[in-house]
N, C-alpha and C positions, 0 to 999 in steps of 0.2 A: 372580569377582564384583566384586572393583576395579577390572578390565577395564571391565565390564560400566558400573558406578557412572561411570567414568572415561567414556567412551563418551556414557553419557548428559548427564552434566556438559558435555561440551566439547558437544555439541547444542547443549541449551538456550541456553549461550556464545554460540555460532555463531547461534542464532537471534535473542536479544538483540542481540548485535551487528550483524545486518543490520538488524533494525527499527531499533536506534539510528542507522545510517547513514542508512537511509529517510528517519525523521524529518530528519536533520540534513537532508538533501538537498530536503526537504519546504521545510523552513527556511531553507533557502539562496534555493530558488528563489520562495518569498515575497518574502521579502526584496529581492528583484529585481524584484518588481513593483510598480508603481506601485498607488495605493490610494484609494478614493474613496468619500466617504460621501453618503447622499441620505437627505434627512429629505423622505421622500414626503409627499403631503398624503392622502393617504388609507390606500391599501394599497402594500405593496411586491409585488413580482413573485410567484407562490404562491398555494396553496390562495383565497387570499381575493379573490385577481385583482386588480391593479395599473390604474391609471388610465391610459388612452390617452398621456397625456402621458409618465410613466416607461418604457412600452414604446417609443413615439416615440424618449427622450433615449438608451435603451440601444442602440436599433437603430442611429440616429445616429453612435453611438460605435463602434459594432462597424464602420461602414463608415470609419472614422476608422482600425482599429487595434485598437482597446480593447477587447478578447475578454473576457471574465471567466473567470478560471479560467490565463490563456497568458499574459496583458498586463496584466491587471488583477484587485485584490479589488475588489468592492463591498461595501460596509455597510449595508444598507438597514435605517431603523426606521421605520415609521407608528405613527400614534395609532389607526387603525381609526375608530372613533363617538367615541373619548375622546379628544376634543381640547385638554381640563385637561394633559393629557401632553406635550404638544406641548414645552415650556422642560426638562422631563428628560430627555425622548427627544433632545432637541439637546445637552443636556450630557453624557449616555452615547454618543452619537455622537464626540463630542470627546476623548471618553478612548481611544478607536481609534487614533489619531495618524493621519489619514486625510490626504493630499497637497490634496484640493480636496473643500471642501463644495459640495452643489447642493441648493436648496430651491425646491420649486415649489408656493407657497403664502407670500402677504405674513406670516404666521403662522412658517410655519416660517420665514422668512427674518430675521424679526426676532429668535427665539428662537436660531437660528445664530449671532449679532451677538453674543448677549449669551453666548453659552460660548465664543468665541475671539474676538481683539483680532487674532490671527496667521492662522491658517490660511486661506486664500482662499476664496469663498464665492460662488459661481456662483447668479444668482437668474435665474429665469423669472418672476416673480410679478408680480401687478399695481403700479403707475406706481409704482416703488422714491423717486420723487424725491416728489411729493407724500404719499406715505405715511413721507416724514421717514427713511426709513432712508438715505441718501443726503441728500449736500447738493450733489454737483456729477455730472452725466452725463459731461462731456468729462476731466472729471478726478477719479477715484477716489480719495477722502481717507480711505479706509475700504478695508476687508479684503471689500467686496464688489463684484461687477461683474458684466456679464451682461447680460439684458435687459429692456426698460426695457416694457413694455407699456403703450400708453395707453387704461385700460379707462374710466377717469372723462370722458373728452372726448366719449365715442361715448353716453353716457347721451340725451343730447340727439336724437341722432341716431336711434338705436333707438324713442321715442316719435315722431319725426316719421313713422319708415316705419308704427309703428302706426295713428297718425292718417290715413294713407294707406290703408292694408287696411281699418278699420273705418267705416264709413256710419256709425258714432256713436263717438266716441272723448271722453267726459268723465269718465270714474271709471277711476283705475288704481290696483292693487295693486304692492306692491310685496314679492316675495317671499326675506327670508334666513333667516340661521339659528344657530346654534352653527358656531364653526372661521369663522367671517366676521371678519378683523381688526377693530378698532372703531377706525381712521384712517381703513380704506376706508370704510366704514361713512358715518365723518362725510362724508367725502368725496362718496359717490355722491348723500346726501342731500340735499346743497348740489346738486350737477348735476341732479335730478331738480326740485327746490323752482324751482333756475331755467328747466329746459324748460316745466314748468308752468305759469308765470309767462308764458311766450312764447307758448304753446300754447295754452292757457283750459283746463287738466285741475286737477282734483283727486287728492291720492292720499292711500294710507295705508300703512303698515308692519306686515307682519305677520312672525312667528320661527317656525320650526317648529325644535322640539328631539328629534323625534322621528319616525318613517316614520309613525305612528298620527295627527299634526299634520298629515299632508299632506293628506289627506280631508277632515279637520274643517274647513280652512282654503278649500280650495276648494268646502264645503257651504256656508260663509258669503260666500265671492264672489258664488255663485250668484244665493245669498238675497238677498242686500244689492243686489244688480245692479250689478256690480262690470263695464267695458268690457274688460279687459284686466291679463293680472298678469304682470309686469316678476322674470323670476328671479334673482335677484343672484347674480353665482359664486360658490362656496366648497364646499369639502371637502364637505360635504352637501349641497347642492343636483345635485352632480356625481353624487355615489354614488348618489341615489334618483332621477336626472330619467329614468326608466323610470316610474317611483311618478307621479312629478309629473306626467310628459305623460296617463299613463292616467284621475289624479283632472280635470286639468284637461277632459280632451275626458268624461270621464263629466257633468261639471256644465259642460260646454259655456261654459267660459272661454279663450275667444285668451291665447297664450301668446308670451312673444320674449323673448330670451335673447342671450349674447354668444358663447356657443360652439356651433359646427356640431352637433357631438356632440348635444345637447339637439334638435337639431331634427332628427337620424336618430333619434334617439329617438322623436321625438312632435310636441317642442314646434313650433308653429305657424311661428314666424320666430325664425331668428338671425341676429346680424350682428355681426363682431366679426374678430380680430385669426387668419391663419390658423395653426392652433396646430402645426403640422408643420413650417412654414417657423419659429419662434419655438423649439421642440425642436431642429432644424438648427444654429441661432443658438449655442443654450444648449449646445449639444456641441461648436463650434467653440472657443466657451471654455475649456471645461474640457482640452478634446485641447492647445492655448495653454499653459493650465497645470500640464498633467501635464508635460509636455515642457520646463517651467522658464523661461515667460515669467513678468515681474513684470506684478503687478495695476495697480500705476501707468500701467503702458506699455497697460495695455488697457480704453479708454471704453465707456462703456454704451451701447446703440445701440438707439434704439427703431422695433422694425418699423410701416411703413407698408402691408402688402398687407394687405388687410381684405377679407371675403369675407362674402356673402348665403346664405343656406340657405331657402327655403321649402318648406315639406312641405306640396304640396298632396292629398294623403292628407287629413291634420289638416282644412286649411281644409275640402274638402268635405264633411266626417262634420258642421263644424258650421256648413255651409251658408252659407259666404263666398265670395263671388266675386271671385278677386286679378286685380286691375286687370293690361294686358297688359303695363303698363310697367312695372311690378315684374315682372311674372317674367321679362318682358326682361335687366333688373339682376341679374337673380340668378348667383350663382354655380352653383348646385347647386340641383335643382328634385325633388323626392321626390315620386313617384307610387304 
């Protein structure tokens, strides 16, 4: 029976013992891997489905090197709909000790900012230099760097090609919402106050805080006789512009937008910055500073290839005729 007891003891031993090694060896080869956190702007990769952009930046990286699981951890947290989270979700982020933050949302970027002074912080997010989180492009005096997108210059531009598609262009909406920084905010405002001003439009501001806002909101476009609603980016407008292209062609409101996405979606026209080549960008960085380049040594670089989407799908249901020279201009033509 001591035999026996003996026998079983030195097992269980033996099996402790490899698990312990397992782990250590678990441990070890962590430890060996480079580590990277991302304060998604909506959903991280999973059940809840991850935004075009986060699949873009991992793909990016993968062809970089950067496996998750061989070469790399990831950290990923989203706020989901609860964008109040955003400045916790960036400080439990940082308790990680993660090699390089990336945030794709002026939201998450500034909330990044303010839970580390150190750790390097790869942005995608709209114009970082007029949104005040930065004060120099060619030279990073902060712990952030990345890509500098110029979403507030093209405001102007997006109502002229409306102006262009509508046979009457005077009343425009203007569509945000929760998870919308309130810099960009001010900002797009001022660019919008000013095309109008150039243009002879009126607008107004509407918020939806909610997927049941989206309806409501384009039942009073309708009514009002509203020419056109201008979608402002953000965490929500992204996650429901399925919702939004469906309410706007139900109440038969022209829609344009700054991302492609939005207009496979539905929406009528985008015109904006191409956001694959901008993912590309944002993953040369980070691959830069995994690999142990200083943030000083690497300027913010803002893309120039800018890309059209028309869905003429959309235009036809509500009985617009796009001039030939726009859809000549276009990038991508959806039928």
């Amino acid at each position: 029976m001591r035999r026996r007891e003996f026998s079983v003891g030195s097992v269980l031993w033996a099996v402790l013992m490899l698990a312990a090694s397992g782990n250590e060896a678990i441990a070890q080869k962590n430890a060996a891997l480079k580590r990277l956190g991302i304060l998604a702007p909506l959903n991280c990769p999973g059940p809840g489905g991850p935004t075009r952009a986060t699949i873009n930046l991992l793909q990016a990286l993968a062809e970089r090197g950067w496996i998750e699981g061989k070469t790399l951890i990831i950290d990923c947290v989203a706020p989901g709909n609860n964008f109040e989270q955003v400045p916790a979700l960036a400080a439990e982020l940082v308790t990680r000790k993660p090699d390089v933050l990336f945030g794709g949302s002026t939201q998450a970027i500034r909330a990044l900012k303010q839970a580390t002074a150190k750790i390097p912080i790869v942005t995608a997010a709209s114009d970082p230099l007029r949104s005040r989180i930065v004060t120099n492009l060619a030279h990073p005096d902060a712990n952030v760097t990345g890509v500098a997108p110029m979403s507030f210059e093209l405001a102007a531009k997006r109502t002229e090609l409306l102006r262009d598609l509508l046979p009457r262009f005077a009343r425009l909406a203007v569509i945000s919402s929760i998870g919308a920084d309130p810099t960009d905010q001010e900002h797009m405002q001022a660019d919008i106050n000013a095309a109008g001003r150039a243009l002879g439009f009126s607008w107004e501001m509407f918020y939806a805080t909610a997927i049941a806002d989206i309806d409501e909101i384009f039942e009073r476009l309708d009514a009002e006789g509203f020419d056109a609603a201008y979608i402002w980016p953000s965490p929500f407008t992204y996650g429901y512009r399925l919702w939004i292209a469906a309410a706007a062609l139900t109440h038969r409101v022209p829609t344009i937008s700054e991302r492609s996405d939005d207009a496979r979606a539905g929406v009528l026209l985008s015109y904006g910055l191409d956001d694959i080549r901008i993912q590309q960008s944002a993953a040369d960085y980070v691959d830069k500073l995994l690999r142990g380049a200083k943030i000083s040594d690497l300027p913010l670089q803002q893309p120039t290839k800018l890309e059209m989407v028309i869905n003429l799908k959309t235009a036809k249901a509500l009985g617009l005729d796009v001039p030939a020279a726009l859809l000549a201009r276009a990038d991508e033509v959806i039928e």
